[in-house]
C-alpha positions in Angstrom: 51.1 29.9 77.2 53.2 27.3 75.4 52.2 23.4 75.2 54.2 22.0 78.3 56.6 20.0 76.3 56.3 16.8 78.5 53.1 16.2 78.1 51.6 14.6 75.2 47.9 15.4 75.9 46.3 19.1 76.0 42.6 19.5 77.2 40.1 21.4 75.7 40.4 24.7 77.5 44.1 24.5 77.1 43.7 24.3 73.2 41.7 27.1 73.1 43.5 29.3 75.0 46.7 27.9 73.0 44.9 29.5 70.0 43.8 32.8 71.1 47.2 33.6 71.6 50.1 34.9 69.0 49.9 33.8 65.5 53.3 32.6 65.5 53.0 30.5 68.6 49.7 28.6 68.0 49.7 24.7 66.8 48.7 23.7 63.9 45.5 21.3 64.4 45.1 18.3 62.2 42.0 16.3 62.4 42.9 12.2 62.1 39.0 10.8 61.8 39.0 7.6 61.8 36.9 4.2 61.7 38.4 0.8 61.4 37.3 -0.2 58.3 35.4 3.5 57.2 37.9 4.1 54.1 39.5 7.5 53.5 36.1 8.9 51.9 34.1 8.0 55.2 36.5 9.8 57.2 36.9 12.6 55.3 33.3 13.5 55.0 33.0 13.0 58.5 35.4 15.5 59.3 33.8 17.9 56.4 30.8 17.9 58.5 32.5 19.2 61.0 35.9 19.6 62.6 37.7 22.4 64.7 38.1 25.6 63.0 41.4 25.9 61.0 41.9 21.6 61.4 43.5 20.3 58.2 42.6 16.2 57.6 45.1 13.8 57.8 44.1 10.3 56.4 45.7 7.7 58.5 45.7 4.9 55.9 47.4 6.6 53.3 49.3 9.3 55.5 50.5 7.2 58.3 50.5 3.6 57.3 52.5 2.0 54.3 50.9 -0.2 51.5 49.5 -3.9 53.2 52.2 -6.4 51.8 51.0 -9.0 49.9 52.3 -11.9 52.3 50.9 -9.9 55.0 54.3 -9.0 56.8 54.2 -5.8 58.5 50.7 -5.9 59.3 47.5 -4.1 58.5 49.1 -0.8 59.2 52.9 -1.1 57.8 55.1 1.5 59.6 54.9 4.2 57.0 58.1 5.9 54.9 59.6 8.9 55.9 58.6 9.9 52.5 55.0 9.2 52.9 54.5 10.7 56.2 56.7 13.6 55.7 54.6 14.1 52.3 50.9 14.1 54.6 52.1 16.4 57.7 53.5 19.1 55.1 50.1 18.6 52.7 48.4 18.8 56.5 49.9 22.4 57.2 52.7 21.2 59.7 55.6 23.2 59.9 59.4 23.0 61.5 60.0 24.2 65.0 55.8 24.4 65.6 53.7 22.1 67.7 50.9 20.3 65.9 47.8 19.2 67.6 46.1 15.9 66.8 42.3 14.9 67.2 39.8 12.5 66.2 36.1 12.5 67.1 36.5 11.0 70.9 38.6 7.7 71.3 42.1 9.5 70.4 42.8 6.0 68.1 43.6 8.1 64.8 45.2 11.0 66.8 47.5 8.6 68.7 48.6 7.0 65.4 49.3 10.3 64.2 51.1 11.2 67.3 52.9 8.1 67.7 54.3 8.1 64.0 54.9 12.0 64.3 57.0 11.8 67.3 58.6 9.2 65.7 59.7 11.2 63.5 61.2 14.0 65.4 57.8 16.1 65.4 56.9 18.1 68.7 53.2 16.0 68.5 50.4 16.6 71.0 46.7 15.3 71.2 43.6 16.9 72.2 42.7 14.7 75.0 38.6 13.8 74.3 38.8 15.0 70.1 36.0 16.6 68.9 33.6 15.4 71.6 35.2 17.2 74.7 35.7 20.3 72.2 32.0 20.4 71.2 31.3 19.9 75.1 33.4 22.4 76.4 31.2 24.5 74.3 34.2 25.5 71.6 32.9 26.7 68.3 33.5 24.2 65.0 33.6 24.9 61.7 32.2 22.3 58.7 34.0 21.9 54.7 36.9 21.7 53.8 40.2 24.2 55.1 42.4 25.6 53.1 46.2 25.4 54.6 49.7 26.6 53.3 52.2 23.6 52.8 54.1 23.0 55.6 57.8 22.4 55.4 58.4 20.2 58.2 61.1 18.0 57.9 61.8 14.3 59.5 64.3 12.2 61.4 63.4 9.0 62.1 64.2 7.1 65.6 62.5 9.5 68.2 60.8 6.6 69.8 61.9 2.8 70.6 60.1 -0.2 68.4 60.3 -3.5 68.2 59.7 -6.2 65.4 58.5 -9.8 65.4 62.3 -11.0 66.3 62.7 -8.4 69.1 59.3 -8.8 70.6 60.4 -12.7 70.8 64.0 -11.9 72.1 62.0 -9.1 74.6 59.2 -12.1 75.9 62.5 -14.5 76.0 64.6 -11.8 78.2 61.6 -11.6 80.6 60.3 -8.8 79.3 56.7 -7.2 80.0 54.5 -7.4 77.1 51.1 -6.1 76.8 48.6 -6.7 74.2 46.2 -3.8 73.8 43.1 -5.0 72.2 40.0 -5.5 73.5 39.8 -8.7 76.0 38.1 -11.4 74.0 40.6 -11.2 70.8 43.2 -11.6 73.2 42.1 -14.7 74.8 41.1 -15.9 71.1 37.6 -15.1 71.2 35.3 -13.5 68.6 38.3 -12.9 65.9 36.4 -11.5 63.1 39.1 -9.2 62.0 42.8 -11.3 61.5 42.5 -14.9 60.5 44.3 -16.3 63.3 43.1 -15.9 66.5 44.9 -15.7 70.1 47.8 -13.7 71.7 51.7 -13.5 71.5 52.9 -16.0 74.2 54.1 -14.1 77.3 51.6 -11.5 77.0 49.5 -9.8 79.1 45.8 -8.0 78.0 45.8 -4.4 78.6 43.2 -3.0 76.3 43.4 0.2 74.7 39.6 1.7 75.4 39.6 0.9 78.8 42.0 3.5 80.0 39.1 6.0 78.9 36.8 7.3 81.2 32.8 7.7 80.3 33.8 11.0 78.4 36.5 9.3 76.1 39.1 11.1 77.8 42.8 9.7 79.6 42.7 7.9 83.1 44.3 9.5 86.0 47.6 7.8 86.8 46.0 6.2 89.6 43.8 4.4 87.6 45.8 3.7 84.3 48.3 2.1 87.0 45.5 -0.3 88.8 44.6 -1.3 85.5 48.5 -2.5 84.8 48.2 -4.0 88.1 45.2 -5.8 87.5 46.4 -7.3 84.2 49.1 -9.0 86.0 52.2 -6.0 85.0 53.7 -3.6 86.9 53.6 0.1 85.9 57.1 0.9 86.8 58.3 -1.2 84.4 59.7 -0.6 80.6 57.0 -2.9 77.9 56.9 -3.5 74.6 52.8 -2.9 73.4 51.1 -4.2 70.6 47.5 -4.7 69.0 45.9 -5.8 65.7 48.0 -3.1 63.5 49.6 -0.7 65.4 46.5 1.5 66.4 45.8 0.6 69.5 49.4 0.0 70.7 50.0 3.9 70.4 46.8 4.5 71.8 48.1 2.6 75.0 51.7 4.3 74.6 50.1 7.7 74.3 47.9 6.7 77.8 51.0 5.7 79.5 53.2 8.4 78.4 50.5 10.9 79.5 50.8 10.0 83.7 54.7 9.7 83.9 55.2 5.9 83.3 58.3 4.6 81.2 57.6 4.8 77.5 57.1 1.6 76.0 58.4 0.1 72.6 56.1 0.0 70.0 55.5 -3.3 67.5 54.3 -1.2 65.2 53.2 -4.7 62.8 51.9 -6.1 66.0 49.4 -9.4 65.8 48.7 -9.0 62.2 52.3 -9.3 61.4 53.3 -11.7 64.1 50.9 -14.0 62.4 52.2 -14.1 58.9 54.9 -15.9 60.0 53.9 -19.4 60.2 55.9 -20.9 63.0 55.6 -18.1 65.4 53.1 -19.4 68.3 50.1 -18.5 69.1 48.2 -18.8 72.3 44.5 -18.7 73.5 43.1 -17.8 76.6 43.6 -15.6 79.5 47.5 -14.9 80.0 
C-alpha cells in the first residue's frame, strides 16, 4: 500500500502497515523532536530515549533553519539553503524517488517544519499524524539510542511551494488578501510577548492559531472543524492565505492542517513576525483583529 500522494498526513496504522511491506517501498522515517528553546542536545536525547524503530534525527535548528542574522532579518528560523537542508535529509537517510515520513513527539511543530521545507524542496514529505504519542498509543513497538542509516542521495529543487516575504505579505494585505497569524491568541492581540521584543500582529491579519486545530490526542481536525475554526476567526476556508507565526514553525503547522482536509494551500512567510519586526517602519498592531 503506497502513501496516497495527496495527502500529507499518514496515521498510525497506516505507517505500520507502510512498513511491513517491501523493502523497497517503505519510507524512510525521520524523527524532528523539538522544543522551542530545548537546543539540539535536548532534542536529541529525547529522541535517544526513544523514537520509532529505524527513525534517523533530524535537528530542526541546524537542518532546517539558516543561521539568525545579526539585524534580525529573516527571523528566528531563516529559510534554510538548499545546501543545508539537502546536507541534513541525506545525513537523515532520505533518498530520491522515496517517501520520507516525519514525526515529533505529539504536536507535529518539528515534523511540519520538516515537511514544509522538504516539500519545498521537491521532496515527496509526509507526517505521522499524532508523532510518537499516537504510535506509542496505537500500541506500536519503539526502539531507544541512536540508528545507524546509509546516506541518502536525495537531491533538491527549490520552488515546490508558494512564499511570501515582508514586501509580498504587505502587497498581499494591500490586494485584500486573507492573512492569518498562527500563534497562540494572546501574542497576537499583543499580550504576554515574552518571546520577540515587539509585541502585536501584522495589520490586516486575522488569529488562527496553530495548536488549536488539534484535537485532545494531538492529532489533525476533521475538515469540518479546521473550517469552523477559519470561520470563527473572521476568514473564509475557500479562500487562498498567506500564514505566518513567530518564525515559521507554526505557519507550516497551520499549512500542513489545511493542506490535510482539501483547502487551498496557503503561502508561507517563512520569516514571519520576527522578521516583519526588524524592519522598523513596518506597523504593528495590538488587539483582536
Amino acid at each position: 500500500m503506497p502513501i496516497e500522494p495527496t495527502s500529507p498526513l499518514v496515521s498510525a496504522a497506516e505507517l505500520a502497515e507502510l512498513l511491513d511491506g517491501p523493502q523497497e517501498s517503505r519510507p524512510t522515517l525521520v524523527d524532528v523532536r523539538w522544543v522551542l528553546g530545548g537546543g539540539e542536545q535536548h532534542n536529541r536525547e529525547s529522541y535517544l530515549e526513544g523514537h520509532l524503530p529505524g527513525a534517523s534525527f533530524l535537528d530542526l535548528e541546524s537542518a532546517l533553519s539558516d543561521p539568525v542574522t545579526a539585524s534580525g532579518a529573516g527571523g528566528r528560523h531563516p529559510m534554510p539553503s538548499p545546501e543545508r537542508v539537502q546536507e541534513g535529509l541525506r545525513a537523515a537517510g532520505v533518498r530520491s524517488g522515496r517517501p520520507v515520513v516525519f514525526y515529533d513527539a505529539r504536536a507535529s511543530l518539528g515534523a511540519a517544519r520538516a515537511w514544509w521545507v522538504a516539500s519545498y524542496f521537491g521532496v515527496e514529505a509526509h507526517v505521522l499524524d499524532g508523532g510518537l504519542a499516537a504510535w506509542q498509543e496505537a500500541g506500536l513497538p519503539v526502539e531507544s539510542g541512536p540508528v545507524e542509516v546509509p546516506p541518502g542521495d536525495v537531491v533538491l529543487e527549490a520552488g515546490g511551494r508558494p512564499t511570501v516575504d515582508a514586501i509580498g505579505v504587505q502587497d498581499w494585505v494591500d490586494r485584500g488578501g486573507q492573512l492569518l497569524d498562527a500563534r497562540p491568541a494572546d501574542r497576537f492581540r499583543g499580550e504576554n510577548e515574552t518571546i520577540d521584543p515587539v509585541a502585536g500582529h501584522i495589520p490586516g491579519a486575522r488569529s488562527l492559531p496553530a495548536l488549536e486545530l488539534l484535537d485532545d490526542h494531538g492529532r489533525f481536525l476533521p475538515a469540518n472543524a479546521i473550517t469552523a475554526l477559519m470561520h470563527e476567526a473572521g476568514a473564509d476556508p475557500e479562500r487562498a492565505s498567506a500564514v505566518y507565526c513567530g518564525s515559521g514553525v507554526q505557519a507550516a503547522h497551520v499549512a500542513l492542517a489545511l493542506e490535510a482536509v482539501g483547502l487551498p494551500t496557503p503561502a508561507v512567510y517563512v520569516g514571519s513576525w520576527s522578521d516583519w519586526i526588524s524592519g522598523p517602519d513596518r506597523p504593528v498592531a495590538t488587539g483582536p483583529a
